[in-house]
C-alpha positions in Angstrom: 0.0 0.0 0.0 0.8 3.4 -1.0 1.5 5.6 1.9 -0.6 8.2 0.3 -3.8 6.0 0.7 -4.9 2.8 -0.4 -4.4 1.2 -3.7 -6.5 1.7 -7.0 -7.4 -2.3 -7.1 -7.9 -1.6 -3.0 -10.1 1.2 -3.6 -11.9 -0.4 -6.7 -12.7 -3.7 -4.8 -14.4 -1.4 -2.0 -16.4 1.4 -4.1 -17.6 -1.8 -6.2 -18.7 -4.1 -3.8 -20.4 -1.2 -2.0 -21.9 0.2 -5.0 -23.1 -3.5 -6.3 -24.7 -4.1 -2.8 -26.6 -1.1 -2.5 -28.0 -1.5 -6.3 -28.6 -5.1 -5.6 -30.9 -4.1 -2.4 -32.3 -0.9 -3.8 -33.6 -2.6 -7.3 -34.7 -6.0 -5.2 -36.9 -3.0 -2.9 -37.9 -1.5 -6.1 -38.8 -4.5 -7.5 -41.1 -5.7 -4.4 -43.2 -2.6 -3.8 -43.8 -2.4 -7.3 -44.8 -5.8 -7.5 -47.3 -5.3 -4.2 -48.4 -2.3 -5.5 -49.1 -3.8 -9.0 -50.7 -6.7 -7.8 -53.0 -4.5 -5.5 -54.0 -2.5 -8.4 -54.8 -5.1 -10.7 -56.8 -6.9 -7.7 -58.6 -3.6 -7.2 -59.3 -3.1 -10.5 -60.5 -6.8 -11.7 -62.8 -6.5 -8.2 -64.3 -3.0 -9.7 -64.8 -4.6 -13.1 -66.8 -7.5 -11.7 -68.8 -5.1 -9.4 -69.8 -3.0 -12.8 -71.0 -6.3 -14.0 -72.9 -6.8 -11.2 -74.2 -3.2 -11.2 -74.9 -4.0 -15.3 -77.0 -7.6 -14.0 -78.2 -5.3 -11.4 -79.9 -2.7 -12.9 -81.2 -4.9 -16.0 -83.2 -7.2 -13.0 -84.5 -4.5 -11.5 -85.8 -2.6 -14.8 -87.5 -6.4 -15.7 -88.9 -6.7 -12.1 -90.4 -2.8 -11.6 -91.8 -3.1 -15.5 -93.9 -5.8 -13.4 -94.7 -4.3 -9.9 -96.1 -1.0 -12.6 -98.5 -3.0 -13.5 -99.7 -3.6 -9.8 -98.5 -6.9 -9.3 -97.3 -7.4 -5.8 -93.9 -8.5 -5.5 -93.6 -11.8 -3.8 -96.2 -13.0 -6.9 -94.3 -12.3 -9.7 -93.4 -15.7 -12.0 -89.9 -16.7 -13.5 -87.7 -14.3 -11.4 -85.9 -17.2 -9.3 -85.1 -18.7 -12.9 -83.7 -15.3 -14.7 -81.2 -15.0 -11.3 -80.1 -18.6 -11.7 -79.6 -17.3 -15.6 -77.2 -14.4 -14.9 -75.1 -16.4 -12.1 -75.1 -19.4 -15.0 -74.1 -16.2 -17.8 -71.1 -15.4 -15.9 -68.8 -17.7 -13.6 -67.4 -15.0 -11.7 -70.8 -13.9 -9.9 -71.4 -16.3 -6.8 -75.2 -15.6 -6.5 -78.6 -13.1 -7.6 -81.6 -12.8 -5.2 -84.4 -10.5 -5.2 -85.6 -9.7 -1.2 -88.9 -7.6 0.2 -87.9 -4.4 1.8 -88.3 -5.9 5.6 -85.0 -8.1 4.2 -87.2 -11.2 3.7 -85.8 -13.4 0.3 -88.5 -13.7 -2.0 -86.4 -15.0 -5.1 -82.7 -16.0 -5.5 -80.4 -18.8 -7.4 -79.8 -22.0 -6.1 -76.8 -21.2 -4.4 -77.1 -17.9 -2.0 -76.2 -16.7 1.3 -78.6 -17.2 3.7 -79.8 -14.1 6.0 -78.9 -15.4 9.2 -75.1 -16.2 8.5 -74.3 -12.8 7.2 -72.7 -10.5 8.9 -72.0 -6.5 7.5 -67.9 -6.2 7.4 -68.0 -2.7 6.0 -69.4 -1.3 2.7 -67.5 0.5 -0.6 -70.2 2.6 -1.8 -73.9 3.1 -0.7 -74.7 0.2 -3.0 -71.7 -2.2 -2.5 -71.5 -4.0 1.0 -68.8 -6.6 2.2 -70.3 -9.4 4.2 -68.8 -12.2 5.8 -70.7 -15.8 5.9 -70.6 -18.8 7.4 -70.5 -21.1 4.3 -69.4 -18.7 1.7 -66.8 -16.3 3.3 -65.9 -12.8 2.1 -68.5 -11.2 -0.1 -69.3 -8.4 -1.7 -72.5 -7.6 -2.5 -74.4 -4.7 -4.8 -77.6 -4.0 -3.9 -80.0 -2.1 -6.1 -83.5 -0.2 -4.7 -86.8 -1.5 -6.5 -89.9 0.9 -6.8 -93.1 0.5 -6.9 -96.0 2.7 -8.9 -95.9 5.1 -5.7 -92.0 5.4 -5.9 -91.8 4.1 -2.6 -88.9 1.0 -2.3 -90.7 -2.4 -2.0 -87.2 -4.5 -2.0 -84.0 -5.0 -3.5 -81.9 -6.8 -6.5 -78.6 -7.8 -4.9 -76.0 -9.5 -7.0 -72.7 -10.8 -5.2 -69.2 -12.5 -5.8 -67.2 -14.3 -3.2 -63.4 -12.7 -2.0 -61.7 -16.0 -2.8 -62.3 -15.7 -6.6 -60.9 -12.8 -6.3 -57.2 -14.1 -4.1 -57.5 -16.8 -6.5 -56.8 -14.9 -10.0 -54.4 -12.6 -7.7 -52.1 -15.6 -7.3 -52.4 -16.0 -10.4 -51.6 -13.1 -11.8 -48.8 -13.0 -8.7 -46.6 -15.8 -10.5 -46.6 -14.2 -13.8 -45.5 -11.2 -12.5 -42.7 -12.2 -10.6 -41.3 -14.5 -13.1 -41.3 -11.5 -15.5 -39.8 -9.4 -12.5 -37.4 -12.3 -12.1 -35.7 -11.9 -15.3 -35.8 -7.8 -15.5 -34.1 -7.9 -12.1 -31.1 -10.6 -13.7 -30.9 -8.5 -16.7 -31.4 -4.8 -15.0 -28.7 -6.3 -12.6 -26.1 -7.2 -15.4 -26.4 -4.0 -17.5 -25.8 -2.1 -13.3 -22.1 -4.2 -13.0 -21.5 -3.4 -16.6 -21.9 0.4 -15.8 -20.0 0.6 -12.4 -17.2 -0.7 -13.6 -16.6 0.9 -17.2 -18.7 3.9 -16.5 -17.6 4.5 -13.1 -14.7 3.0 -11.5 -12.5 3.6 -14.6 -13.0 7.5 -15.4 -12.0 7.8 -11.3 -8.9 5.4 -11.6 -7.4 8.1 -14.5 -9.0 10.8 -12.1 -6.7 9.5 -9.2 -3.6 8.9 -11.7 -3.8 12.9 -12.8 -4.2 14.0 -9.0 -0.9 11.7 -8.6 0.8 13.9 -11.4 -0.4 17.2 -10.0 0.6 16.5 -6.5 4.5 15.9 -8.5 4.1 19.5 -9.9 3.6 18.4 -13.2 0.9 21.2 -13.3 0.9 20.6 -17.5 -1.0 18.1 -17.2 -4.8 17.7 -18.5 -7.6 15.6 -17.4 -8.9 13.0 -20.4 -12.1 13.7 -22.0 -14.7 11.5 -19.9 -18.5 10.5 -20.9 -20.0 11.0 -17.9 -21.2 15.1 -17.4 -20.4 14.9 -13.5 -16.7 13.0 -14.1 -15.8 15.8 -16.6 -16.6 18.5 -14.6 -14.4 16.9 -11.4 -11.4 16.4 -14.6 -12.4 19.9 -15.9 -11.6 21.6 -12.3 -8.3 19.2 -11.6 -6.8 21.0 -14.9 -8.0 24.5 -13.4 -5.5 23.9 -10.3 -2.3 24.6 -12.3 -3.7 28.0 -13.3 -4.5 29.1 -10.0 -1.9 31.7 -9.2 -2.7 33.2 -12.1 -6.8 33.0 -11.2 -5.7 34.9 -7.8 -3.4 37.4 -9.2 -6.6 37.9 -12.0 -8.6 38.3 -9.0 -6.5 40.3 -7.3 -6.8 42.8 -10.1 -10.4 42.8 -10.4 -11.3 43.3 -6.9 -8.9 46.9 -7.7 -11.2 47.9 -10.4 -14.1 47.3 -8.1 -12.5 49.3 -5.6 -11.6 52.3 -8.3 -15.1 51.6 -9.4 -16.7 52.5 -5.8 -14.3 55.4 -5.4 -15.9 57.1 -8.2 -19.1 56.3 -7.4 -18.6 58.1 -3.4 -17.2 60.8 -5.4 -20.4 61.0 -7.7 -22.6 60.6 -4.6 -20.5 63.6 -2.6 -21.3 65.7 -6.3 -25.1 64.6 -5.9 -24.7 65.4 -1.8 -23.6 69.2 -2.9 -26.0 69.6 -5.8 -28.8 68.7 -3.3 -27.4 71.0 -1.0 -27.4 73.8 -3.0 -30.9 72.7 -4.4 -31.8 73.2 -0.8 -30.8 76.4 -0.9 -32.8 77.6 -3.5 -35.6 75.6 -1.7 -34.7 78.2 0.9 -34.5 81.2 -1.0 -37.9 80.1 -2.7 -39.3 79.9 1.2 -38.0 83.4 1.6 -39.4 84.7 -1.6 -42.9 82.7 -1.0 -42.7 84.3 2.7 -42.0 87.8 1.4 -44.7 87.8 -1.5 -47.5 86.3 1.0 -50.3 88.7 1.6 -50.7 87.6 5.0 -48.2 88.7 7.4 -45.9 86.1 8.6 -44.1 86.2 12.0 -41.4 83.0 13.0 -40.2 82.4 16.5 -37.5 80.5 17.9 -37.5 77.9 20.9 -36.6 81.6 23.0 -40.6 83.0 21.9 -37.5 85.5 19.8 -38.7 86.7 16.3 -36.6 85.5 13.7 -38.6 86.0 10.6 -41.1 88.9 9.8 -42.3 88.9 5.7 -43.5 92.6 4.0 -47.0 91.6 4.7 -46.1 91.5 7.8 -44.2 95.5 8.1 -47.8 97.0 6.7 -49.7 95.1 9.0 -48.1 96.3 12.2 -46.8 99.3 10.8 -43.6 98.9 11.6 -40.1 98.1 10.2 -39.0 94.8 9.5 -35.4 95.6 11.4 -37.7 96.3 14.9 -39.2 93.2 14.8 -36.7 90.5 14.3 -34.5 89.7 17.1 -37.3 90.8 19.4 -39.4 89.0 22.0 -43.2 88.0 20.0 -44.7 89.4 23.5 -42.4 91.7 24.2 -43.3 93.0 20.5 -46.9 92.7 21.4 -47.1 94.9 24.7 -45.2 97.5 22.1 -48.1 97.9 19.5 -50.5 97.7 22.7 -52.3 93.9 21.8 -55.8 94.4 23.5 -55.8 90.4 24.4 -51.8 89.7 24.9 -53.3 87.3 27.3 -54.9 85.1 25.1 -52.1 85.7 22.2 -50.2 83.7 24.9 -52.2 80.6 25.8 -52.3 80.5 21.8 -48.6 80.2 21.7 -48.0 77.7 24.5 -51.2 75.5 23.2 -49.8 75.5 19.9 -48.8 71.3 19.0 -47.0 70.0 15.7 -49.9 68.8 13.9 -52.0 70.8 15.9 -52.8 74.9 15.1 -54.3 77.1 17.4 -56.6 80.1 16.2 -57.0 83.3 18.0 -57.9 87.1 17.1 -55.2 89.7 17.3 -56.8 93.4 18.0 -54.5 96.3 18.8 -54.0 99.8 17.5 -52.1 100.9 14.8 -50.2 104.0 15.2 -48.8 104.6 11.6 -52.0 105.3 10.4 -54.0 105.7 13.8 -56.7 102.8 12.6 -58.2 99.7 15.0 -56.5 96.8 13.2 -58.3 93.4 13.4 -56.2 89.9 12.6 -57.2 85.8 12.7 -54.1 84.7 13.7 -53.0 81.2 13.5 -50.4 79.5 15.2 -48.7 75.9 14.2 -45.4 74.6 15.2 -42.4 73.3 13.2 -40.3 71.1 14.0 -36.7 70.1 12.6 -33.7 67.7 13.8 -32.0 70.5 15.7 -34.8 73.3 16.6 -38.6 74.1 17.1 -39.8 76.9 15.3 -43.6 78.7 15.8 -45.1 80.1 12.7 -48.1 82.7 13.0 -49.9 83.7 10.0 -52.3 87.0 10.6 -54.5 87.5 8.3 -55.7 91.2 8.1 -59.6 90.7 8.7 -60.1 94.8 9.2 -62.5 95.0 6.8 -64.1 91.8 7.1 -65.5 92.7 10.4 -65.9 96.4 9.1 -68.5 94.1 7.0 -69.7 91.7 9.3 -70.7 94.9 11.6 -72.2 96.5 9.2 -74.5 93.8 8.4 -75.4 93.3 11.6 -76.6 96.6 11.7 -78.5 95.9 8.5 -80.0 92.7 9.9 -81.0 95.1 13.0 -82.7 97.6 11.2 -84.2 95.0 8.8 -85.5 93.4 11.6 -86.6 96.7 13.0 -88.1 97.7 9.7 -90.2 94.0 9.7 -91.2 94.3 13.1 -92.9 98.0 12.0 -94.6 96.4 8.9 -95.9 93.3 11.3 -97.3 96.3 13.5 -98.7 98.9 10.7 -100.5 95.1 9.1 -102.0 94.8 12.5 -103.0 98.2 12.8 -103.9 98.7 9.3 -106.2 95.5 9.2 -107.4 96.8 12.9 -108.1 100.4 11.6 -109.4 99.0 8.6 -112.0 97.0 9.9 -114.7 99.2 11.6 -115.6 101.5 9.1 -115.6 98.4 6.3 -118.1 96.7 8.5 -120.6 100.0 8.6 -120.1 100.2 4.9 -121.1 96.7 4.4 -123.9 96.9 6.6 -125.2 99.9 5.3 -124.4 98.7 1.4 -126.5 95.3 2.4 -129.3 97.7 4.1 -129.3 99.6 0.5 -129.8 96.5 -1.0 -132.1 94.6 1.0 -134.2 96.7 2.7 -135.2 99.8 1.1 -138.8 100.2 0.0 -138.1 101.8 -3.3 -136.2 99.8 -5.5 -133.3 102.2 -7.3 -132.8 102.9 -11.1 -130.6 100.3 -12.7 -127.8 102.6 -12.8 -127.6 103.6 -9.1 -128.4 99.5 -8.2 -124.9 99.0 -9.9 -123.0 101.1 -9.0 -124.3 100.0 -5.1 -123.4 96.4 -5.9 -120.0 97.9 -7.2 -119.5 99.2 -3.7 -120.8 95.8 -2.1 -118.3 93.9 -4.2 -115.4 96.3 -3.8 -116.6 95.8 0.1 -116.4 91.9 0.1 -112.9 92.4 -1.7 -111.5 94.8 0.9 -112.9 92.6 3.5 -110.9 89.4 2.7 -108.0 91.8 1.9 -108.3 92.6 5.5 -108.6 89.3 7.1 -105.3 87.8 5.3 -103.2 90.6 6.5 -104.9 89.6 10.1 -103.5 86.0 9.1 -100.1 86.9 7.9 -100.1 89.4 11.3 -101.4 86.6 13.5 -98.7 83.9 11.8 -95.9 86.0 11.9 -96.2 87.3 15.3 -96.9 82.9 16.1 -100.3 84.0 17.9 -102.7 82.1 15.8 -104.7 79.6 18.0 -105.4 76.7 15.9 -108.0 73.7 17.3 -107.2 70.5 16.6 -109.4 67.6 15.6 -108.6 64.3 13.8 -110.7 64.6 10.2 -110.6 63.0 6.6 -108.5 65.1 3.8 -111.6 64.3 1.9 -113.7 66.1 3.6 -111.4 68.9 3.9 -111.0 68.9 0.4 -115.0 69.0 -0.2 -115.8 71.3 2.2 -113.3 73.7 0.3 -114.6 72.6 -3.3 -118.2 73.8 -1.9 -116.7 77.4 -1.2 -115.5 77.8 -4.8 -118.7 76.2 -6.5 -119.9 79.4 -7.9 -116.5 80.6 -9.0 -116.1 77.1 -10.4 -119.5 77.2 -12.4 -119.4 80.8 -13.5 -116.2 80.3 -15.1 -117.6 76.8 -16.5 -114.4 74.8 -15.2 -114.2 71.2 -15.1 -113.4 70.4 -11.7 -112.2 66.1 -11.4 -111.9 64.7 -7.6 -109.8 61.4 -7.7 -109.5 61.0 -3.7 -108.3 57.7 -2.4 -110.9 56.2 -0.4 -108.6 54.5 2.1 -106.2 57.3 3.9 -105.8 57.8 7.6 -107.2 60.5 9.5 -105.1 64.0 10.0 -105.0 66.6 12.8 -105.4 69.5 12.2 -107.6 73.0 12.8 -110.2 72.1 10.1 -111.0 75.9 9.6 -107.4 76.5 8.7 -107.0 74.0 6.5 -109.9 74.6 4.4 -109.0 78.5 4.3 -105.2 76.9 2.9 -107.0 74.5 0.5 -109.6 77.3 -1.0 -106.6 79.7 -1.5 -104.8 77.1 -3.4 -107.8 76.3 -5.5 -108.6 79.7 -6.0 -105.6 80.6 -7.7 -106.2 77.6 -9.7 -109.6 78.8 -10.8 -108.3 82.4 -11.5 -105.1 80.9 -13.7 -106.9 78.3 -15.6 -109.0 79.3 -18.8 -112.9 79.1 -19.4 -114.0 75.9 -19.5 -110.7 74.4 -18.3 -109.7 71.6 -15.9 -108.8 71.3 -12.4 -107.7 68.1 -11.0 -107.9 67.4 -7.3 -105.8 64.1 -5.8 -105.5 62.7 -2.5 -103.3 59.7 -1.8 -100.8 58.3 1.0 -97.0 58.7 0.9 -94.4 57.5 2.9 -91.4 60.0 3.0 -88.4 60.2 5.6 -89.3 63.7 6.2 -90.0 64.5 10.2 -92.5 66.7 10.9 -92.0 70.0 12.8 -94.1 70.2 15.7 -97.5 71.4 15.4 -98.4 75.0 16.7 -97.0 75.5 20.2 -98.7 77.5 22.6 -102.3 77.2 21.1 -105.4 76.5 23.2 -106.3 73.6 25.3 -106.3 70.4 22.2 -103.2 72.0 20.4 -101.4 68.8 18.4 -98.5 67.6 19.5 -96.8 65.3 16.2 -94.3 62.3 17.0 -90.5 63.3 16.1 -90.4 59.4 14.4 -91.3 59.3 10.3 -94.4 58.7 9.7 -97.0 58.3 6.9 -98.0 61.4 4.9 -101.5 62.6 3.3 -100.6 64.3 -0.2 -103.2 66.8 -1.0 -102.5 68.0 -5.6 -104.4 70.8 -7.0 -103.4 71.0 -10.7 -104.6 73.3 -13.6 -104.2 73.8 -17.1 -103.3 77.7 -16.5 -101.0 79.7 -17.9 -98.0 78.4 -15.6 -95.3 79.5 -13.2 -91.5 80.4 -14.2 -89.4 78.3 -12.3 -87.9 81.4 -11.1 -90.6 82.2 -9.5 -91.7 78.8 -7.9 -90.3 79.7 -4.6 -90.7 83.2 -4.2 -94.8 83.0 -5.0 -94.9 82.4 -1.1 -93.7 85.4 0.3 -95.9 87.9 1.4 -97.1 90.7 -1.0 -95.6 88.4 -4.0 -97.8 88.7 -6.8 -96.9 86.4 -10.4 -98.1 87.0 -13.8 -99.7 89.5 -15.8 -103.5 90.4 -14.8 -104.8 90.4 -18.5 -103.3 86.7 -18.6 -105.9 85.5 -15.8 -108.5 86.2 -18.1 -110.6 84.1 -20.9 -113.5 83.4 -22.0 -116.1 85.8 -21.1 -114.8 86.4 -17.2 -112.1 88.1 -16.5 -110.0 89.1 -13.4 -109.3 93.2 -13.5 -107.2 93.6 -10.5 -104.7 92.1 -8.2 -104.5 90.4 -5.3 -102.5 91.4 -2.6 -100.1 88.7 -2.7 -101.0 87.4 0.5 -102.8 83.8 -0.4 -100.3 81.6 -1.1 -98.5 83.3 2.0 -100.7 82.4 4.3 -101.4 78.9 3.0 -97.6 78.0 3.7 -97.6 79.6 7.6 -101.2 77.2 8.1 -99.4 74.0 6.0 -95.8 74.6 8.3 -97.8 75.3 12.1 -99.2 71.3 10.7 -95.8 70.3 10.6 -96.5 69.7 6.9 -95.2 71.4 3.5 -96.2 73.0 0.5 -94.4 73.6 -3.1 -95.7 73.9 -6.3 -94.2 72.2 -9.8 -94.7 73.5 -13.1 -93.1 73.2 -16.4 -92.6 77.2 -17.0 -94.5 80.4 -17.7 -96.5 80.3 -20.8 -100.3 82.3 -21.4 -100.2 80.6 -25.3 -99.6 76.9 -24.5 -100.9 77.1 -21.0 -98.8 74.2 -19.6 -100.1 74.4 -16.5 -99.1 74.2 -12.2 -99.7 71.7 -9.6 -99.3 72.7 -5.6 -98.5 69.9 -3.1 -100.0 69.9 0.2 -97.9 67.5 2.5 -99.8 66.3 6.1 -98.6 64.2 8.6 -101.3 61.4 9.0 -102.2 59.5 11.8 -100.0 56.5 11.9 -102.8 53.3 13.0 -99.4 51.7 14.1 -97.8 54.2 16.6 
């Protein structure tokens, strides 16, 4: 023996006998679980081929027996069904017996050799319709059982075909020997071709492997490894002949890793170039920040940790009036006790609340001096926070003149409120005034009228009927501004009473009747019979609903249509609460939603500009031209006083309800028409 190591012929008797062992017990394990696993497969597979047969016998049985049993022959009486299973287990060797049983398990027809019912015993089952059973006198079985059906589809027994486990073990054997003799002879031959490879494909490219490792460890570094057939061998020769070239490799490496190191020289000193470029890009970030400071049109003040002033903008010199060079450099309260800051107090707790991420707002009042003038400012105070300071910004925005206007509105809100409250009082005096001598002139007008003994000339009797009518017209002129007086000032007393819309919508129909018929309108009433009950001052309503359809009959041509709808409406809408302070019986509505009675008055008249839609509510809001209300031969010569519609949304909102009006547009030639909405809260049956 060498005294490097062991011999070649040592080292290729031990690498062969190990490497011919371990085939040997790795292709004889090969050999045996593929052999059980074959044999398993092909037992499983002749077992589910024999089971389809029995499923096919099966199946065919049970389609001959139910063909019978539809026909309403019972069962156990049908002829020839004992001889047809004897047939099938006759037809094919493999299938040990066929029997037909009752649904209580009771054998009604079978072959001449079956299991009987008291030896079997379940194992186990495969499928719903495959069992194993074990008995007595024919061992392992499996049996398929298939459901039979009567005319009612209910199961009156079942077809069960079956095979015995030894036929199976049986062809397993078998099928056993031929497989192992094949196996037998691939193992002798798979063996032989192994030894054939180990030893030329193997053992001999390593024996010239060892013989160059021998010349390289003599220095013969020239040396080169043979060219070898297997991949692995000639990578292992490749790498030998790569030894003698390694000083070279290293000195080669040694030269690269250099460049690298050049290489990441250069790039520091690009990244130091980038470092200095962003630096001076920071700078003009800064300069920016100045310039954007100095152009803002709110003044700008910075302070340092020390409550110091360190940055004041231009806005900020004409807002205080005072040089930039006084402020910086100089205490922020300090500064503000100068310029005599009416709340320095509060400018304080402003400055020590302030938070990063958190600003704090505050007015700023103090006198000016430069130009003697009370200066107002929103100033708002945030923090700033770098790596090596905290800074506090406050932005002042001059709001002078915004509460020079704010004031001034207030005052015009006063004396607009002032002005209100004086017409609320001349309505209430006027229509108070107003009233007493336009009762004695009605009086006396009906006395003229009524109860003189000589009748007058037809020229006096009209002009006294004039008077009356003018009277009547001044009259109800006088009453709505006692409404709009009464809602305004929230004194009406309204009674409340639970009544049908219908009726209120009647009762209202029967005041315009006249008007309705002198004008020779078609007036249609589609009013849902089934709506709840409202509450409401019945009075009240029916004054809203007549002024509503009074407008309708003064807008809508001779011989034109009105349509009048009531229905039921769910809306999310809460009502307000109904009129508060009223008499004893005053409503109070839930706060929950509730259902809704929708009240429509439409006509065909001459339409409302959408412009208008809103303002035809106010008081003294009048719409339209007067010489559009009329056709036909009646006509409407004056104005109202724009009161109506007024009114009818101060009655509709003490309800708790709402009113609007839709209509495509203004148009006296195609006449396209209006519709107003009344919207009450009902009376939920529920709540």
């Amino acid at each position: 023996m060498d005294a490097r190591g062991p011999s070649h012929k040592d080292m290729k008797k031990s690498l062969e006998r190990r490497i011919l062992i371990f085939s040997l017990l790795a292709l004889t394990l090969t050999i045996a679980v593929n052999t059980g696993f074959n044999v398993e497969s092909f037992r499983r597979s002749y077992r589910d081929g024999i089971l389809q047969r029995a499923q096919t016998f099966s199946v065919a049985l049970k389609n001959q027996v139910e063909a019978v049993v539809l026909l309403g022959l019972p069962l156990d009486e049908i002829d020839g069904v004992s001889e047809r299973c004897q047939e099938i287990v006759n037809n094919d060797h493999e299938i040990s017996y066929c029997l037909i049983e009752d649904y209580s398990g009771t054998i009604l027809y079978h072959n001449r050799e079956h299991p009987q019912t008291a030896d079997v015993i379940y194992v186990g089952s495969l499928s719903p319709e495959v069992s194993i059973l074990e008995s007595k006198t024919m061992g392992k079985i499996y049996d398929h059982a298939t459901l039979l059906y009567d005319y009612d589809d209910k199961v009156v027994g079942r077809a069960r075909i079956g095979f015995q486990d030894k036929i199976l073990n049986q062809l397993v054997i078998d099928h056993l020997v031929s497989t192992v003799l094949v196996l037998i002879a691939a193992f002798i031959a798979a063996f032989a071709m192994i030894v054939i490879f180990i030893r030329y494909d193997l053992l001999l490219p390593i024996r010239r492997l060892c013989g160059m490792a021998e010349e390289l460890a003599d220095g013969r570094f020239e040396t080169r490894a043979p060219q070898l057939n297997t991949r692995e061998l000639d990578m292992l020769g490749n790498t030998m002949t790569g030894l003698a070239k390694s000083l070279q490799e290293r000195d080669e490496e040694l030269s690269r890793n250099y460049q690298e190191l050049e290489s990441t020289n250069l790039e520091l000193k690009t990244s130091y170039e980038q470092l200095a470029n962003i630096s001076s890009e920071l700078g003009r970030s800064r300069e920016m920040y100045r310039s954007l400071l100095d152009d803002a049109s709110d003044a700008i003040l910075v302070c340092d940790e020390g409550d110091n002033l360190v940055i004041a903008n231009k806005a900020a010199e004409v807002f205080f009036g005072q040089p930039k060079a006084l402020m910086e450099n100089t205490n922020y309260f300090s500064f503000l006790e100068s310029i005599k800051c009416h709340n320095l107090e509060e400018q304080f707790e402003n400055h020590r609340l302030a938070q990063p991420l958190k600003s704090t707002e505050s007015n700023l009042r103090f006198w000016r001096s430069s130009d003697q003038s009370f200066i107002l400012g929103k100033a708002t105070n945030s923090v700033v926070v770098s790596k090596s300071n905290r800074l506090i910004q406050i932005v002042i925005h001059d709001a002078t003149k915004e509460e020079a206007i704010r004031q001034n509105l207030e005052r015009t809100a006063t004396e607009m409120e002032r002005l209100n409250q004086m017409k609320n009082s001349f309505l209430g005096l006027a229509s108070h005034e107003l009233k007493t001598p336009l009762t004695i002139i009605m009086g006396y007008v009906e006395l003229l009228l009524s109860e003189r003994e000589e009748p007058f000339d037809e020229d006096t009797l009209g002009l006294i009927r004039h008077i009356s009518s003018a009277s009547d017209r001044l009259s109800e002129i006088v009453r709505d501004m006692v409404d709009v007086s009464l809602i305004d000032g929230h004194t009406i007393d309204l009674i409340s009473q639970d009544v049908d819309v219908n009726i209120l919508v009647q009762r209202a129909v029967d005041k315009a009747e006249a008007h309705i018929e002198q004008r020779e309108q078609n007036l249609k009433l589609e009013l849902s019979s089934d709506l709840p009950p409202v509450r409401c001052d019945v009075d009240r309503m029916i004054q809203a609903l007549g002024n509503i359809l009074g407008n309708a009959i003064k807008f809508s041509p001779d011989r034109g249509t009105i349509i009048i709808q009531t229905k039921l409406v769910h809306t999310p809408r809460k009502p307000e609460k109904f009129a508060s302070g009223g008499i004893d019986g005053a409503c109070n509505l839930s706060n929950g939603q509730v259902p809704y009675v929708e009240i429509s008055i439409c006509d065909k008249g001459i339409g409302i500009a959408e412009t208008e839609q809103d303002a035809i509510f106010d008081k003294f809001h009048e719409v339209g031209d007067v010489a559009e209300h009329s056709s036909g031969k009646v006509a409407f010569q004056s104005r109202g006083a724009g009161l109506g519609l007024s009114i009818v949304k101060g009655i509709v909102d003490l309800h708790g309800g709402a009113v609007w009006v839709e209509s495509p547009g203004h148009d006296p030639d195609r006449m396209p028409g209006s519709t107003f909405y009344v919207l009450l809260p009902a009376i939920d049956p529920n709540a």
